[in-house]
Every structure is written in structure tokens, then in C-alpha cells.
LUMDO-497916 format. One line per 8 residues: for each residue y, x, z of N, C-alpha, C. Coordinates in steps of 0.05 Angstrom, whole numbers, always signed. Atoms other than C-alpha are relative to their C-alpha. Example, Ala and Ser with C-alpha at 12.3 -4.5 7.8 and 13.67 -1.06 7.14 Angstrom:
-24,+18,+0,-90,+246,+156,+24,+18,+0; -24,-16,-1,-21,+273,+143,+22,-15,+14
//
This chain:
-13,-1,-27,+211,+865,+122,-12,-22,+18; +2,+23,-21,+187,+832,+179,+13,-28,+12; -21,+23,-9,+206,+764,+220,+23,+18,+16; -10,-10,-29,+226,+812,+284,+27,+23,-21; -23,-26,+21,+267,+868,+231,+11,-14,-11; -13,+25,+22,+300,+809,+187,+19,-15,+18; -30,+26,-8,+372,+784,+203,+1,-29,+2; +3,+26,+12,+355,+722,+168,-25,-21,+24
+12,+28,-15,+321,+655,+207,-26,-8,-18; +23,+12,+11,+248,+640,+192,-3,-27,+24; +0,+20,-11,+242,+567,+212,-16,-33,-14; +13,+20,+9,+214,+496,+201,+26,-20,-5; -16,+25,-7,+257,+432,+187,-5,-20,+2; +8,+28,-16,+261,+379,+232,+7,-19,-13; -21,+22,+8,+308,+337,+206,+14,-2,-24; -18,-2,+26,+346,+318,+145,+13,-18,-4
-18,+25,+16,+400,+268,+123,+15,+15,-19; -15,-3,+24,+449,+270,+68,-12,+29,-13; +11,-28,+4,+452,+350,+53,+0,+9,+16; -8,-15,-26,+449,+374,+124,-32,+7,+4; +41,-15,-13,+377,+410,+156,+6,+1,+21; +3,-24,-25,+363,+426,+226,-22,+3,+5; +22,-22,+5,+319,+479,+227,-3,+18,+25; -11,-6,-29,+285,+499,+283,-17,+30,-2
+5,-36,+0,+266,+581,+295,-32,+4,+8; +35,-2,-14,+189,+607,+298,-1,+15,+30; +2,-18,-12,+224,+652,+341,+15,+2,+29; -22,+13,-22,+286,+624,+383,-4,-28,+5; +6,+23,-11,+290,+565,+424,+15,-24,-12; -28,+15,+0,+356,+540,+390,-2,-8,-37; +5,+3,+24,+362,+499,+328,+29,-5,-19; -35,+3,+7,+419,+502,+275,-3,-19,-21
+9,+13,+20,+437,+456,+228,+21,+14,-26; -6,-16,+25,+446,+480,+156,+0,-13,-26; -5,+9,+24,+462,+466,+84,-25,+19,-7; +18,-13,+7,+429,+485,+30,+0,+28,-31; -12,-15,+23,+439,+548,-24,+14,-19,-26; -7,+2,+27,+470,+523,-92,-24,-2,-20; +26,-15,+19,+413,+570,-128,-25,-19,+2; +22,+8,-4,+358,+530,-101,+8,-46,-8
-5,+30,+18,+386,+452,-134,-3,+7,-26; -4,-12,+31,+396,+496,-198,-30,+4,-11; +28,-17,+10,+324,+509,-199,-23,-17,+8; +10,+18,+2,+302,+445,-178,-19,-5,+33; +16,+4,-29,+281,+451,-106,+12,-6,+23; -7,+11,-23,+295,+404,-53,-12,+4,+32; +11,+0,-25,+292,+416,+18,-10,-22,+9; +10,+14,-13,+244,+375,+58,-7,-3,+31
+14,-2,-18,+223,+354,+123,-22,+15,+3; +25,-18,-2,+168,+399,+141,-6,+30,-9; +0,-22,+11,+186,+457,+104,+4,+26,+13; -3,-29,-3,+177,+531,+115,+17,+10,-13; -31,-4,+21,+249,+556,+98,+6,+30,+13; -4,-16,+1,+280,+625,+103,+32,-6,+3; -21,+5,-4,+353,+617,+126,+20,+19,+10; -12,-23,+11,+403,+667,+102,+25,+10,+26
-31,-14,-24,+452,+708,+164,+8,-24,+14; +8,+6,-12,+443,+653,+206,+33,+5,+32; -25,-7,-20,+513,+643,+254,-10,-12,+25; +13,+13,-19,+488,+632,+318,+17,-12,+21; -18,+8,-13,+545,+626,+351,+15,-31,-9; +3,+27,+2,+562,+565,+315,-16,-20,-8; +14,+19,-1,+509,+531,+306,-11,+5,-30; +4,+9,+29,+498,+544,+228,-14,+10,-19
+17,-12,+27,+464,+568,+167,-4,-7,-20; +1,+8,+23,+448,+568,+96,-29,-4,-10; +28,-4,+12,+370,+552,+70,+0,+17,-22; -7,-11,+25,+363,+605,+24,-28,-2,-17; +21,-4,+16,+289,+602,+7,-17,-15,+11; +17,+25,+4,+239,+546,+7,-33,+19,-2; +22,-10,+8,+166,+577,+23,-28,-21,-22; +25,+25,+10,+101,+542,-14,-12,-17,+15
+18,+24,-23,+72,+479,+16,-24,+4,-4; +18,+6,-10,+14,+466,+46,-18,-23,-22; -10,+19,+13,+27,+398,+18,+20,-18,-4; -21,+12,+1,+73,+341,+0,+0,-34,+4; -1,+23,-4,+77,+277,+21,+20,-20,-4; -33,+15,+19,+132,+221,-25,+12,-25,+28; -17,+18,-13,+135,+168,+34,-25,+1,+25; -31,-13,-6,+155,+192,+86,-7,+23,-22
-8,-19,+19,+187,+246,+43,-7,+31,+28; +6,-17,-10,+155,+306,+86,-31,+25,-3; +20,-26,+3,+109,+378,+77,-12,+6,+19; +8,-14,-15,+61,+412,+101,-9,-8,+29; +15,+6,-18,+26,+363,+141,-28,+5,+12; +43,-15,-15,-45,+378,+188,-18,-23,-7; +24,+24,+0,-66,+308,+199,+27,-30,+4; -9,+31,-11,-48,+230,+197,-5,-5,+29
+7,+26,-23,-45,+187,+265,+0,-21,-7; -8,+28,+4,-58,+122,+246,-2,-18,+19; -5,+24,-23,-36,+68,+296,+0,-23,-3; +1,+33,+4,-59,+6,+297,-5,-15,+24; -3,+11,-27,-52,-43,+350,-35,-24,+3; +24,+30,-8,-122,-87,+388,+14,-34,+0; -9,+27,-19,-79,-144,+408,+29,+2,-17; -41,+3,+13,+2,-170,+380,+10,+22,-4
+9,+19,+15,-3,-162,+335,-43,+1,-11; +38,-2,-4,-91,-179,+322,+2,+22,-21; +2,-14,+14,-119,-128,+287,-8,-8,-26; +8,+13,+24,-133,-140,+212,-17,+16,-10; +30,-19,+18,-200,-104,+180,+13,+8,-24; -12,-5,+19,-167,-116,+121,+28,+20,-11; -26,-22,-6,-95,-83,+136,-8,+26,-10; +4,-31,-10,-129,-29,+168,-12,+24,-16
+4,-12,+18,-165,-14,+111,+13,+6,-27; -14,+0,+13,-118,-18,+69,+23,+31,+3; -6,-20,-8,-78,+36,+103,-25,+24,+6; +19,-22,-2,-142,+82,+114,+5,+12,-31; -8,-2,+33,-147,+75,+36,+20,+24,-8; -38,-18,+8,-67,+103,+30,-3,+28,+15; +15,-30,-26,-86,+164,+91,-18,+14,-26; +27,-8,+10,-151,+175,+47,+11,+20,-24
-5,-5,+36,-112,+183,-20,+19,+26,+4; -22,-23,-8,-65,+241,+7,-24,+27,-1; +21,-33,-6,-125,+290,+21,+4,+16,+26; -11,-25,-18,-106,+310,+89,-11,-30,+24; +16,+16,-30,-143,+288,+155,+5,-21,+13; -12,+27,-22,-137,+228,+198,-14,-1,+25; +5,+7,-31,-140,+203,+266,+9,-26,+8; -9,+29,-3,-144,+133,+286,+3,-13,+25
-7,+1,-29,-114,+117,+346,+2,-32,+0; -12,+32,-13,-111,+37,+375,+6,-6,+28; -14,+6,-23,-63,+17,+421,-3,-25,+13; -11,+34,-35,-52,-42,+479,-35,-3,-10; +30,+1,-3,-131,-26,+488,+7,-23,+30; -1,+11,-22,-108,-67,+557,-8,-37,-2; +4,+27,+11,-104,-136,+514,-20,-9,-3; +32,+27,+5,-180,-151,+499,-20,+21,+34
+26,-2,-28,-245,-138,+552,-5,+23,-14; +20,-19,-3,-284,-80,+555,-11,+4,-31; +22,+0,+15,-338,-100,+513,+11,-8,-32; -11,-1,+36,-292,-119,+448,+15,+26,-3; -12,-21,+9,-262,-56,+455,-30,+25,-7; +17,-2,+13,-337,-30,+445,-7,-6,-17; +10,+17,+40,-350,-72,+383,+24,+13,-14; -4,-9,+17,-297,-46,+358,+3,+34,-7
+12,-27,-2,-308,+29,+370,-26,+4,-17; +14,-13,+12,-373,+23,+344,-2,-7,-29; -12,+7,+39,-348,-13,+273,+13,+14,-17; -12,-26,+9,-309,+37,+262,-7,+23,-5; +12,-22,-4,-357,+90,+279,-14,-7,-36; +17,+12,+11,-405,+55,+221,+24,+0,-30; -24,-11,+24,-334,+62,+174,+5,+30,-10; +1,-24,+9,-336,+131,+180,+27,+17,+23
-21,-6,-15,-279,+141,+237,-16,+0,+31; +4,+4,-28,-279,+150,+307,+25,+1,+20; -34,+19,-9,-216,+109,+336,+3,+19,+33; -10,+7,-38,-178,+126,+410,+9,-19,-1; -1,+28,-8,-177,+74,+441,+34,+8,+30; -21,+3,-27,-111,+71,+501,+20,-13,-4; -20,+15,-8,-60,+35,+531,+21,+13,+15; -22,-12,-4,+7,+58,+542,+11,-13,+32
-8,+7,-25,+14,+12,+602,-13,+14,+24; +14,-19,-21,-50,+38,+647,-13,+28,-3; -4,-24,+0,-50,+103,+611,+22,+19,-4; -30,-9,+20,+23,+137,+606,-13,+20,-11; +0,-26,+6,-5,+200,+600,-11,+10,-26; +16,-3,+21,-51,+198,+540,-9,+27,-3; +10,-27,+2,-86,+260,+549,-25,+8,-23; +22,-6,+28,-148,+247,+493,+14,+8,-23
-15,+4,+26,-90,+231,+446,+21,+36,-12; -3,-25,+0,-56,+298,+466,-15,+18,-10; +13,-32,+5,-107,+350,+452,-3,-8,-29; +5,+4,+18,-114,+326,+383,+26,+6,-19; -26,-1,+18,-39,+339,+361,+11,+19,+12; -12,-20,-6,-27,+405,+395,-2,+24,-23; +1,-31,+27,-7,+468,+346,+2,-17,-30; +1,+13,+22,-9,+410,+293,+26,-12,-12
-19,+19,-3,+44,+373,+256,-8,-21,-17; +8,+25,-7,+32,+303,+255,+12,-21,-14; -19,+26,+13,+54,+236,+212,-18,-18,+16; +6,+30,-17,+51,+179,+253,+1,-21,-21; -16,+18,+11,+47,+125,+216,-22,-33,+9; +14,+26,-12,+15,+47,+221,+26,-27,-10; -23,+21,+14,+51,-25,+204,+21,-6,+25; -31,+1,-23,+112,-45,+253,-13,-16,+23
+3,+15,-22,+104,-68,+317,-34,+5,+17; +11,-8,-1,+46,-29,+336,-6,+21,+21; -3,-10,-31,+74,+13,+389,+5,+34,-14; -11,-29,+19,+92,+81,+339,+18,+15,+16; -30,-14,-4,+157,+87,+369,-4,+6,+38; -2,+4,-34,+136,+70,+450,-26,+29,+1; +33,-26,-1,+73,+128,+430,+15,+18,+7; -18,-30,+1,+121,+180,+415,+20,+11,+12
-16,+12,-38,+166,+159,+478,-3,+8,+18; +24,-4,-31,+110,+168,+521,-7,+35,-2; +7,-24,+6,+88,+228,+491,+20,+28,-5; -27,-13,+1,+157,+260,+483,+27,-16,+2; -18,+7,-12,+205,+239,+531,+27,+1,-12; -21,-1,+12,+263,+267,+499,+8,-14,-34; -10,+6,+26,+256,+239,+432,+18,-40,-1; -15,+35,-1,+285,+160,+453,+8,-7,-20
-6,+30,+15,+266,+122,+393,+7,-25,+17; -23,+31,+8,+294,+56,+383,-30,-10,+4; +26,+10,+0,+234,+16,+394,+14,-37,-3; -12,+32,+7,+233,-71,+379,-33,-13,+17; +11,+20,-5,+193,-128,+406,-16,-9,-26; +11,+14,+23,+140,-159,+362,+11,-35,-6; -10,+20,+11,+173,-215,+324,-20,-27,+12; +26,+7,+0,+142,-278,+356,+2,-30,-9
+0,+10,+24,+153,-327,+299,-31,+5,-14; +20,-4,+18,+114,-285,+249,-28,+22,+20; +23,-18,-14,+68,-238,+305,+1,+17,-10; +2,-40,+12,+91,-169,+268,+27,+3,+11; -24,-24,-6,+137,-114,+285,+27,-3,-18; -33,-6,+4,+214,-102,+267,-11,+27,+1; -1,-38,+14,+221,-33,+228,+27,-1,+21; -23,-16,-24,+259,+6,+284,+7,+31,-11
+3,-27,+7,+248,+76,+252,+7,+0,-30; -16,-11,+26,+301,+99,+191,+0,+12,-13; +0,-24,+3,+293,+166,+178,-25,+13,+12; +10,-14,-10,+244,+213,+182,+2,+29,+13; -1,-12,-23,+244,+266,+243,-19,+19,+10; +12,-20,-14,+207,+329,+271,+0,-2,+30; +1,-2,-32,+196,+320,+347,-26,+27,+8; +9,-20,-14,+166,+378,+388,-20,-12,+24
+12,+4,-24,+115,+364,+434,-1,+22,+20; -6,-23,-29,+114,+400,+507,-23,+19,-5; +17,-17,-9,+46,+433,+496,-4,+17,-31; +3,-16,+29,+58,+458,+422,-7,-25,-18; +17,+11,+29,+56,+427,+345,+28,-30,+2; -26,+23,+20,+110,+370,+310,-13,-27,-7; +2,+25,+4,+104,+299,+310,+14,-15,-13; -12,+8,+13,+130,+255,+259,-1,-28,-6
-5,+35,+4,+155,+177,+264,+4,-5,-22; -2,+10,+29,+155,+138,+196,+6,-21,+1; -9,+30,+9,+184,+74,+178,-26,-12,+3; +24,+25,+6,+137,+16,+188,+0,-10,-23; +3,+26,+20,+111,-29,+130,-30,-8,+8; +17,+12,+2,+54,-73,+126,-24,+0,-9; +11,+5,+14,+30,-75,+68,-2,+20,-22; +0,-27,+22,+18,-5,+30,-13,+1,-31
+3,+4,+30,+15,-4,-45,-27,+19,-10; +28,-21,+11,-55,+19,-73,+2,+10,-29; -12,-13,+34,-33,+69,-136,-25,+14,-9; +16,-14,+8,-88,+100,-147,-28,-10,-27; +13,+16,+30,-142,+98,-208,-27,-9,+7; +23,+14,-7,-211,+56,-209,-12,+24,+15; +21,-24,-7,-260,+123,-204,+15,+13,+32; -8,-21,-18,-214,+153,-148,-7,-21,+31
+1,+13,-19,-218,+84,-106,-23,+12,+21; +20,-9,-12,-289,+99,-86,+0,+30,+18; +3,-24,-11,-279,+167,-62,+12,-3,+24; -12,+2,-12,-232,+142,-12,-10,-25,+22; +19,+13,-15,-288,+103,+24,-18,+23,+20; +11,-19,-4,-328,+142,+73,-33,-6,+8; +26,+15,-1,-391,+91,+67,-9,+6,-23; +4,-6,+26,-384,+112,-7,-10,+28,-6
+5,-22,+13,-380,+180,-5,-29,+8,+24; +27,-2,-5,-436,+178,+40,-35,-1,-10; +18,+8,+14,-481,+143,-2,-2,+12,-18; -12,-17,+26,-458,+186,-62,-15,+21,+9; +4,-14,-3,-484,+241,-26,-24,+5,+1; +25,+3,-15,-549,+219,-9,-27,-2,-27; +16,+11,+30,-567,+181,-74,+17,+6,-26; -17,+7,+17,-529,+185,-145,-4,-31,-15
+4,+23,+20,-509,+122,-193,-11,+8,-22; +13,-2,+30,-548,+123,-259,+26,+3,-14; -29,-8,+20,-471,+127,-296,+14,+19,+16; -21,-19,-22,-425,+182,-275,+29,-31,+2; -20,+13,+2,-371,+132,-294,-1,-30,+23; +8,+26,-20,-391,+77,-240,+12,-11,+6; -27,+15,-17,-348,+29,-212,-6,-19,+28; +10,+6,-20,-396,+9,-162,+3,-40,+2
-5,+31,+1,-390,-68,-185,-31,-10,-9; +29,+12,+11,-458,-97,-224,-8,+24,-21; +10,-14,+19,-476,-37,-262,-25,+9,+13; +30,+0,-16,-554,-18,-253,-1,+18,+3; +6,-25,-8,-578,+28,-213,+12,+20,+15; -23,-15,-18,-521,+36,-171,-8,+4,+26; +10,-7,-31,-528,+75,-101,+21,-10,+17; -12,+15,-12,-470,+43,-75,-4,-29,+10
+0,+34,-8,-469,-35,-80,-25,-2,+19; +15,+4,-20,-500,-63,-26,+3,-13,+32; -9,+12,-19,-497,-96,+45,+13,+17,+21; -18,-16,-26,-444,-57,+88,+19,-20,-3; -14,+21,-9,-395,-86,+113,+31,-1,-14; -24,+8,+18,-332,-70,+73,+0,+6,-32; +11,+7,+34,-367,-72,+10,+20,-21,-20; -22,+21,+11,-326,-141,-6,+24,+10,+0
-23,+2,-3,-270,-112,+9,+16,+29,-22; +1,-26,+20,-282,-41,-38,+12,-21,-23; +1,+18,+29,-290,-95,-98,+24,-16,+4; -30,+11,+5,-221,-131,-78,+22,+16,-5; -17,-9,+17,-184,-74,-78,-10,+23,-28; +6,-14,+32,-212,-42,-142,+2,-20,-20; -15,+15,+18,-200,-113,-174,+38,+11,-5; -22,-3,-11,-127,-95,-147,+11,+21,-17
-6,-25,+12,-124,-22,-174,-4,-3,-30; +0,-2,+32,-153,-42,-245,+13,-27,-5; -23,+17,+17,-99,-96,-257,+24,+12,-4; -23,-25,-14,-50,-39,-227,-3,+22,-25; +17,-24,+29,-85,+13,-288,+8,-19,-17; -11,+18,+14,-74,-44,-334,+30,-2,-13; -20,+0,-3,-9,-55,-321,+17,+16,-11; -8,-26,+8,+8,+16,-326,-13,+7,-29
+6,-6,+27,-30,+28,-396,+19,-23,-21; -13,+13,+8,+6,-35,-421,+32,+5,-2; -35,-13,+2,+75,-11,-412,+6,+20,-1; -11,-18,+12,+60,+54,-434,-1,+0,-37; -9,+5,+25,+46,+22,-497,+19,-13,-13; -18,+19,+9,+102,-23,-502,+24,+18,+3; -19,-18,+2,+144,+42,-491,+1,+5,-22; +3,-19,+22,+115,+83,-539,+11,-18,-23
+2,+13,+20,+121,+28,-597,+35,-10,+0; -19,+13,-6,+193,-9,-570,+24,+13,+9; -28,-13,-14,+263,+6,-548,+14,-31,+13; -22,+16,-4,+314,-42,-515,+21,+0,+0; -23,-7,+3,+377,-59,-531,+17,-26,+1; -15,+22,-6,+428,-110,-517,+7,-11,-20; -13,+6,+7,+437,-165,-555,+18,-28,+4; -19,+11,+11,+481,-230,-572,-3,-11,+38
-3,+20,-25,+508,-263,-490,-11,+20,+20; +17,-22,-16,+481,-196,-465,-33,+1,+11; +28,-3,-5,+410,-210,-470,-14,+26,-4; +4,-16,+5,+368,-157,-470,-32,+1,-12; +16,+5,+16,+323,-151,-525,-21,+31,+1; +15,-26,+16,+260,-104,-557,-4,-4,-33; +3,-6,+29,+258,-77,-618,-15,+23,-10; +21,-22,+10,+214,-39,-659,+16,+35,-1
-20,-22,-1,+231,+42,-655,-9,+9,-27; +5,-19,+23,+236,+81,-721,-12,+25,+3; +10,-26,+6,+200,+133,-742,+13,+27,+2; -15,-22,-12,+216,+202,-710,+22,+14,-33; -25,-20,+23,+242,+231,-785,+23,-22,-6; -16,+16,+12,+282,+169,-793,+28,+0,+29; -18,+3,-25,+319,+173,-723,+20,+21,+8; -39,-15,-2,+392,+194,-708,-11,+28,+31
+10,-19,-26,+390,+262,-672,+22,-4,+20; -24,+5,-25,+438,+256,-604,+18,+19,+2; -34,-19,+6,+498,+289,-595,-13,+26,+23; +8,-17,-12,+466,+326,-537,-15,+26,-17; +19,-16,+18,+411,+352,-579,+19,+21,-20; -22,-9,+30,+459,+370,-636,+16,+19,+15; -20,-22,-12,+501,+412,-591,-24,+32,+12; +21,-14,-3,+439,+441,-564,-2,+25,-28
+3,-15,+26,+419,+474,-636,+22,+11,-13; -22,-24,-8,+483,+498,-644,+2,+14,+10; +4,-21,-17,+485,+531,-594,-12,+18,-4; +21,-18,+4,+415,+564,-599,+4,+17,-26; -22,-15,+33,+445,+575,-679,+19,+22,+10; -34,-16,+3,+507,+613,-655,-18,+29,+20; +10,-26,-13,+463,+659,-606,-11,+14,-10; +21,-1,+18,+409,+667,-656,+20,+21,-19
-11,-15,+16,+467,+695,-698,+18,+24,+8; -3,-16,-19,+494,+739,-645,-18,+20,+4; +20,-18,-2,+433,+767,-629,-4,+21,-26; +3,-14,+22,+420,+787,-705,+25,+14,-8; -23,-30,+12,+492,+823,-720,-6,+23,+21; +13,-19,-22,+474,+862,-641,-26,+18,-10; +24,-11,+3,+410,+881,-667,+5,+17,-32; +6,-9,+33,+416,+892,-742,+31,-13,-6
-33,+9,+4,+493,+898,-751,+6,+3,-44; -11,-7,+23,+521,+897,-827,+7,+29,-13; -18,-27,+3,+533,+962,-867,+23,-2,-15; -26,+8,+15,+604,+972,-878,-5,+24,-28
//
């Protein structure tokens, strides 16, 4: 059955707190907000921001509806908690707070590791001259990006920044105080974030943005504010660091390393190492990521081997675990096999009954 023949609400969702949705129509102008089936927690699927949802008889008159069906993503993104994104905006500010090479790459890095496009936008271009807003245009270029550059003061309108986020939907994201919330202000009047002053103590932003949000732009396509942080956690494994360079995968392309397994540190014959410019900065965080791998291999052995358990003043101790044939089965379990026992014996009198 079609959208236009179908009772039911094909829609996106904007918004989400506790268990509530509002979900807005591919088709109508009006958005309702809605719970979510029963059937679909039972079966392990949570509604998200961003989602293509199917929303069952649909009361229009009050406002309401039920999500009855959850289409397939695109993709998924854990923080913000939102689907079926096009592209990153990343916002980073020229001027208060200065820009940091390091940050910025640090966040490209996090963008990179998602698999889904970016766009690097820098704001309060008004704060330095001309010609450093050249140097850094073309450093960037030489990274593998190609930044907008504008100012919210002598440009409201942001028209470069526009054509790039129409028909699209969009995660904003960047560290606090950066201008996220005054972008998406400018750019959609009706959405009146909360916006803050840059702290001027420490020279960074105040997280203004709580929740994540669907905004509508006027000329088509969904924009999405994100909590600020700083300082984005690099999870990812040695081999994958490199790919998430675009000086790397350049070079990669051009030349190979003599090891598939490379780490692009002192091994010979590598087509990487070499004089670019965030070369030092590949090898700090890949120190970073293989103490992070470490870490994680180390405390999956100290699982596998150990248990904890409280002992004497409530300390909490490890102890060696017994051997699976030597270990108490749980009461869960134990009810379990019962169970499956008593059906098992069900099944066989149904099937193959006794002769009297």
C-alpha cells in the first residue's frame, strides 16, 4: 500500500525525551507527538532521533500516535544518540575561543571514525585579518578539508553554509562556545536555542544544548544541535587510526607500506612517515589508542580468569573463577531447563501419544 492509500503516518523523528516522539509527516505540515508500540521494546528496538518510523491510525485531531514500525537505518550514531545521518558540520571557532590544531583534529579523527561525510565550517572569521584567515584555509586544504570560513556578525545570512545542508540532515557538532547554538539561530529563526557566553576565566564555552533535536530548515533537510564537549574520546583500534587521516589515505593510495600490518611509526619502508604536518600528531594519538587497546585486552583478561566479590569491611575483592563443570548453575538457568524439559515432554506425548 502506498504513503497517499495508507491511514497510517510515514514520518521522521524530531525529537525525543523520556518515552514521548514527535514525528514529523513526509506528507503533512503538522507534527504529533507519540509513544511507542509495546511489540517493538519486546523485540529490542528503540526509537531514535532520526528515524524513519511508520505510525499506526494516527489521531490528528489530537495531536497523537503510536510508532508502530521502525524502518532500517541509513546509520547510527551513540553520541548524540541519532540515525540516518547525510553529513557532519563541524564548528570550530578562528578567535574565543583560539583555534587548537590539535582539538580540531582530534574531533576530525571522531567525524572520520563514523563513516559519514563532513563539513568544516569556522566561525567569528571577523576576529583575525584577511590574510590569517588565508593561512588557515589553505592548511586545511593540505589536511584534506576545505573549511567555510563566516561570521555571524557581518554575515547573518550564511548563504555558502546554506546550500550545503539543504535536503540533508545534519549533526552539528564542535566543542562549547563555538557559536553551534547562535549558527542554528541564524539559520533557523524559530528554533531559540539557549545559547552562553564563552567562559572568560578558562576561554571555552558553557554546554547550553541538553538534548538532542530535529530542526527544519526554510529551504529543505534537518539540522541537528549536540551537546558540546571538548575533548572527544579516541576508541578506536591502532590499524583503523590511520585510515582516519586524509594525508594517510592519500599516501596509501599512491604508494603501499612494505607490511600490510603498519603502524606507520619506524617500520621500513613505510609510505607514510614523513614530513607533513600532522604527522606528530598521527603518532600521539596512536600512542593514545594503543594504551586504550591495551587497556581493553587487559581487562578482558582479568575477566575471563577473575570474579569479584565482597569481602571482610565491604572491600571488594578478586578471586580466582572455577572451572565451568565445577560451577553452581543459577536459579535462572535452572528454571530455564525446566521449562524447555516440560515442553520437550509436551511436545512428545502431542506428537507420539502413549498406547492405551
Amino acid at each position: 500500500m502506498s504513503e497517499l492509500q495508507s491511514p497510517d503516518l510515514f514520518g521522521t523523528v524530531l525529537a525525543a525525551q523520556a518515552n514521548y516522539y514527535w514525528v514529523k509527516s513526509s506528507a503533512e505540515s503538522q507534527s504529533l507527538l507519540c509513544t511507542s508500540r509495546a511489540r517493538l521494546r519486546k523485540i529490542g528496538q528503540q526509537v531514535m532521533v532520526g528515524d524513519r518510523v511508520r505510525v499506526e491510525e494516527p489521531d490528528w485531531t489530537a495531536g497523537r500516535g503510536a510508532v508502530a514500525e521502525i524502518f532500517s537505518r541509513q546509520n547510527q550514531l551513540d553520541r548524540p544518540p541519532i540515525a540516518n545521518v547525510d553529513q557532519i558540520l563541524l564548528v570550530f571557532a578562528l578567535s574565543e575561543p583560539t583555534l587548537d590544531p590539535t582539538q580540531l583534529s582530534r574531533f576530525l579523527v571522531k567525524a572520520e571514525s563514523t563513516g559519514i561525510a563532513i563539513q568544516l565550517c569556522l566561525n567569528k572569521s571577523d576576529l583575525i585579518s584577511a590574510d590569517l584567515q588565508q593561512a588557515w584555509t589553505a592548511r586545511l586544504q593540505q589536511w584534506g578539508y576545505q573549511p567555510v570560513l563566516l561570521s555571524l556578525r557581518q554575515a547573518p545570512e550564511c548563504s555558502s553554509l546554506q546550500a550545503l545542508l539543504n535536503q540533508k540532515i545534519t549533526v552539528v557538532s564542535g566543542p562549547s562556545g563555538v557559536g553551534k547554538s547562535s549558527l542554528i539561530n541564524r539559520l533557523i529563526p524559530k528554533a531559540e536555542l539557549r545559547t552562553s557566553l564563552v567562559s572568560g576565566k578558562l576561554r571555552r564555552g558553557r554546554h547550553t544544548t541538553r538534548h538532542v533535536e530535529l530542526f527544519e530548515l526554510p529551504n529543505g533537510g534537518l539540522l541537528a544541535d549536540t551537546p558540546g564537549f571538548n575533548q572527544p574520546d579516541l576508541t578506536c583500534t591502532p590499524s583503523q587510526l590511520a585510515t582516519y587521516f586524509p594525508e594517510i589515505r592519500q599516501r596509501l593510495a599512491a604508494e603501499s607500506c612494505q607490511f600490510n600490518d603498519c603502524l606507520h611509526r619506524d617500520e621500513p619502508h613505510c609510505a607514510v612517515r614523513g614530513d607533513w604536518e600532522r604527522y606528530p600528531l598521527y603518532l600521539t594519538f596512536l600512542t593514545e589508542v594503543l594504551a586504550y587497546q591495551q587497556q581493553l585486552d587487559q581487562r578482558s583478561d582479568s575477566e575471563a580468569t577473575t570474579k569479584s566479590r565482597t569481602g571482610q569491611a565491604g572491600a571488594v575483592e578478586q578471586e580466582p573463577k572455577l572451572a565451568s563443570p565445577y560451577r553452581r548453575i543459577s536459579r535462572k538457568t535452572e528454571k530455564q531447563q525446566l521449562r524447555q524439559l516440560y515442553q520437550d515432554e509436551q511436545w512428545t506425548e502431542e506428537i507420539c501419544p502413549e498406547d492405551e
